[in-house]
Backbone as CSV, one residue per row, in Angstrom:
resi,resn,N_x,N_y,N_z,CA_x,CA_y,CA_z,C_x,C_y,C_z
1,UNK,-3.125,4.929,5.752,-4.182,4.069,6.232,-3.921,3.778,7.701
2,UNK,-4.382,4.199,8.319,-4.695,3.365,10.009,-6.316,2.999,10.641
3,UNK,-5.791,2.431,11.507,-6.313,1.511,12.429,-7.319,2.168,13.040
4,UNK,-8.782,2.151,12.867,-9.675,3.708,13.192,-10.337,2.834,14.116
5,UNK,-10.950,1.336,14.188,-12.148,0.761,14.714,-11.727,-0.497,15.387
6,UNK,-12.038,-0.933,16.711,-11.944,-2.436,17.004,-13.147,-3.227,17.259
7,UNK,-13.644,-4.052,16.840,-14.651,-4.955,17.125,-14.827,-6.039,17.817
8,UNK,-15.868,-6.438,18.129,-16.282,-7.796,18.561,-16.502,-8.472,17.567
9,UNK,-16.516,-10.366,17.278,-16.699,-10.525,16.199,-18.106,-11.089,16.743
10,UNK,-18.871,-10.911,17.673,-20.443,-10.777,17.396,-20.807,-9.972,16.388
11,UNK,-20.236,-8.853,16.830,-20.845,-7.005,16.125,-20.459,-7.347,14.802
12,UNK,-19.029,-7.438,14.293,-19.070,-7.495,13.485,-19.523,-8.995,12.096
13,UNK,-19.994,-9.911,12.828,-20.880,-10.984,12.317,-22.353,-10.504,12.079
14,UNK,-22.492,-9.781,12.951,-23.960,-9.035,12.764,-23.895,-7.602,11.809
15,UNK,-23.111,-6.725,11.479,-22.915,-6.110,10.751,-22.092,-5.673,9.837
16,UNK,-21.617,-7.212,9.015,-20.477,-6.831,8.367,-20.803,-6.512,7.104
17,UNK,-21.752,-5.970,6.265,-21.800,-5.398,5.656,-21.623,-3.985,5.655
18,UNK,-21.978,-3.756,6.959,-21.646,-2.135,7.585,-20.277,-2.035,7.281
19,UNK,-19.273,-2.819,8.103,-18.304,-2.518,8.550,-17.471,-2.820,7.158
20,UNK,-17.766,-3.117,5.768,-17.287,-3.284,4.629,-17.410,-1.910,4.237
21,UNK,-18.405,-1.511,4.492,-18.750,-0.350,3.525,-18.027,0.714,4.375
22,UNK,-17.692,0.498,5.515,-17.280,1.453,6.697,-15.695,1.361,5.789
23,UNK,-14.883,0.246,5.709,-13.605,0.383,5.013,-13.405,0.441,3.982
24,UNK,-14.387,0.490,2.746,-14.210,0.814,1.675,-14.179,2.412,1.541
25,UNK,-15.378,2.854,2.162,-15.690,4.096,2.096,-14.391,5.010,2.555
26,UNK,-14.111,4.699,3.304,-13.351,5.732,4.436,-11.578,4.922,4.186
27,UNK,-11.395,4.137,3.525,-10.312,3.109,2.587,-8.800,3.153,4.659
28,UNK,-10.080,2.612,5.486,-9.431,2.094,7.048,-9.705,1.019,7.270
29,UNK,-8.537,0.244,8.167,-8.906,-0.788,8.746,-9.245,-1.283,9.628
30,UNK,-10.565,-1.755,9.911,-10.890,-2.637,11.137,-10.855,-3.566,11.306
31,UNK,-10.492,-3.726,12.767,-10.057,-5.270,13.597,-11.154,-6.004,14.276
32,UNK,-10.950,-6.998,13.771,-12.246,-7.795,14.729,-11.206,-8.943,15.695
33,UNK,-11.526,-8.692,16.779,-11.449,-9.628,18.069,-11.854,-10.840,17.526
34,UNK,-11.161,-11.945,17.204,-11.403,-12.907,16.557,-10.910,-14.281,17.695
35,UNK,-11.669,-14.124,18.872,-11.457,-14.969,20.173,-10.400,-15.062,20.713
36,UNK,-9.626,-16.118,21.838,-8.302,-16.493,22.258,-7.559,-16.646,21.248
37,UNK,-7.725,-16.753,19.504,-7.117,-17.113,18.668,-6.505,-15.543,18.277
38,UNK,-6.543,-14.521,18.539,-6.191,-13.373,18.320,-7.332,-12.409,17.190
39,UNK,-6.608,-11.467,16.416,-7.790,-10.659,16.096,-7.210,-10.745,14.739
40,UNK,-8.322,-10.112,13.428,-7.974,-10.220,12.205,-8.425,-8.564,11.571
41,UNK,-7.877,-8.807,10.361,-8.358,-7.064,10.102,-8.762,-7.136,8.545
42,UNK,-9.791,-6.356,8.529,-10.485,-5.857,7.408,-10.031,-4.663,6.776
43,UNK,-9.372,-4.609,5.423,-8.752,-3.764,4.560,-9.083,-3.907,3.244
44,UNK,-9.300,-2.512,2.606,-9.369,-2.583,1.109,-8.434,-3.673,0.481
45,UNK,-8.965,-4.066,-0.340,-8.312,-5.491,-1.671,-7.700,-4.130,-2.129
46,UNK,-7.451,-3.375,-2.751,-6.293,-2.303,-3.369,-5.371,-2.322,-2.290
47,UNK,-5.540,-1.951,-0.939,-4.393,-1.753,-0.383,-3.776,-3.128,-0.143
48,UNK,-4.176,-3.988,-0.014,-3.937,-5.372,0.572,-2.642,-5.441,-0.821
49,UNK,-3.265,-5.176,-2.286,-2.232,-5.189,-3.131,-1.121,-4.493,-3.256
50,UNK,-1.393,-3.496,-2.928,-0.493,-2.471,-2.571,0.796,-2.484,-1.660
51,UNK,0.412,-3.279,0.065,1.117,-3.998,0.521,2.381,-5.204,-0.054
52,UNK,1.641,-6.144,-0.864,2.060,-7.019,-1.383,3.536,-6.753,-2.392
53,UNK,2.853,-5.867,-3.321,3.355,-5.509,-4.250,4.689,-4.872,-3.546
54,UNK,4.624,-3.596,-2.562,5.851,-3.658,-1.994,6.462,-4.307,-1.043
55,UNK,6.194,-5.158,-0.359,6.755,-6.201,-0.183,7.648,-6.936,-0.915
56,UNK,7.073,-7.680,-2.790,8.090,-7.932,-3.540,8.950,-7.172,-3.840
57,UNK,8.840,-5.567,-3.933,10.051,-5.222,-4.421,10.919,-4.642,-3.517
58,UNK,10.583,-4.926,-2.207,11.821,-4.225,-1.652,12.035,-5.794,-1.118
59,UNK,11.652,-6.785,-1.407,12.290,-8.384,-0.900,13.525,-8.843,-1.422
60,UNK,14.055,-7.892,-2.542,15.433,-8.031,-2.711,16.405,-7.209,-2.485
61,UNK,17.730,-7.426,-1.891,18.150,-6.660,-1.164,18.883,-5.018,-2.508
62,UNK,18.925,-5.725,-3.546,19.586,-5.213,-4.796,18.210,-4.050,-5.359
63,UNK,17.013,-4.967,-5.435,16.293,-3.719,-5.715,16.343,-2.708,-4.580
64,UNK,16.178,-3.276,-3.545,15.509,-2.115,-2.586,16.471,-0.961,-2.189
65,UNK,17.901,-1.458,-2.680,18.690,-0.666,-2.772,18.529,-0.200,-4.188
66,UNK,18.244,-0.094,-5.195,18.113,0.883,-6.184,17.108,1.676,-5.895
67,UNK,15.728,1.464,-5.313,14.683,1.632,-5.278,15.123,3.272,-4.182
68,UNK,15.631,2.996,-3.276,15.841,3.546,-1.831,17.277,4.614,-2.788
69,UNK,17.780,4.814,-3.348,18.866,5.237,-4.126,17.979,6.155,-5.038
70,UNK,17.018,5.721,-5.387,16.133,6.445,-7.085,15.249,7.860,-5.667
71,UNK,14.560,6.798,-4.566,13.884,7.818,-4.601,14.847,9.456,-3.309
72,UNK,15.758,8.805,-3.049,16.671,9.969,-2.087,17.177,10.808,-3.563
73,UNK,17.250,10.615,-4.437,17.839,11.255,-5.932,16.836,12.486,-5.953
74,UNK,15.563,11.474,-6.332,13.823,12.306,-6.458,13.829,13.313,-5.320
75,UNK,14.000,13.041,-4.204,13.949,13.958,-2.830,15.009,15.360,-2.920
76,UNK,16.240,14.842,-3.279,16.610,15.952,-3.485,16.703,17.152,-4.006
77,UNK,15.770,17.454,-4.560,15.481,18.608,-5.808,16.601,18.898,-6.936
78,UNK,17.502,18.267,-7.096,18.645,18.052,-8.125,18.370,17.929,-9.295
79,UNK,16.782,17.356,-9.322,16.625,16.762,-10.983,16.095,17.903,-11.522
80,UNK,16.732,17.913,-13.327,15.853,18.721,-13.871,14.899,18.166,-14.770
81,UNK,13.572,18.952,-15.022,12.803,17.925,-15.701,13.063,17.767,-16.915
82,UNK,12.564,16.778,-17.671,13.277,16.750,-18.983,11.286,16.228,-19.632
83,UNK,11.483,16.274,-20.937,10.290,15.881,-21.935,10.086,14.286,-22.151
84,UNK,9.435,14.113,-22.641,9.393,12.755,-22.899,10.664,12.033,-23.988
85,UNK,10.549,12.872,-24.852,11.502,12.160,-26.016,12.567,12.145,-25.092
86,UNK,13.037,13.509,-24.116,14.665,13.261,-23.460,14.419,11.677,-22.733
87,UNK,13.437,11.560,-22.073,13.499,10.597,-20.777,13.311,9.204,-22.008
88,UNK,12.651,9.204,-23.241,13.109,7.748,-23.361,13.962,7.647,-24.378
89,UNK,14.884,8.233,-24.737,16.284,8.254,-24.652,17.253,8.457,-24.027
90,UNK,16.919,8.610,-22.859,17.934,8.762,-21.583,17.766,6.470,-21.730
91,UNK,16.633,6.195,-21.320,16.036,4.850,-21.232,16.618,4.203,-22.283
92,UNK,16.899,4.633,-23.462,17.119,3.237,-24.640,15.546,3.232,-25.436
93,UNK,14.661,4.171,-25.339,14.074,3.444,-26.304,13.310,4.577,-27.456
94,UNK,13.811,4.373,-28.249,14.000,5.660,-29.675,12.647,5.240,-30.670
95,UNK,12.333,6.561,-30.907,11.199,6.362,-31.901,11.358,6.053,-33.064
């Protein structure tokens, strides 16, 4: 996702239905010039969660080190794939 559009917040007071459909559609964010008070930005509610969501999990230093550990594992092409029954008994959880 990046930063494709900057606005006025005349323009975009006058066409923000445009400029909704402009970031839903095209899933970018635009900035509106939001006076001496600085500017604000318009982003999909999915990504906004999306953000969030990793945010919590790398906010601990323990996950984000497992997290950052799981996926350099994944990167390396080392794994072999396994079926379902292997992977949730690798996990603990038996049919």
């Amino acid at each position: 996702m990046s930063i494709q559009d900057t606005y006025t917040y005349n323009y975009a007071h006058t066409h923000l239905d445009q400029l909704c459909d402009q970031v839903l559609d095209n899933q970018e964010v635009v900035v509106i010039n939001y006076s001496s008070k600085g500017k604000v930005a318009l982003i999909p509610a999915s990504e906004l969660e999306s953000l969030r969501e990793t945010v919590y999990l790398l906010g601990s230093a323990n996950n984000a080190t497992r997290l950052f550990a799981a996926l350099e594992k994944a990167n390396s092409n080392t794994l072999k794939p396994q079926t379902i029954s292997e992977l949730r008994e690798e996990l603990g959880f038996y049919d």
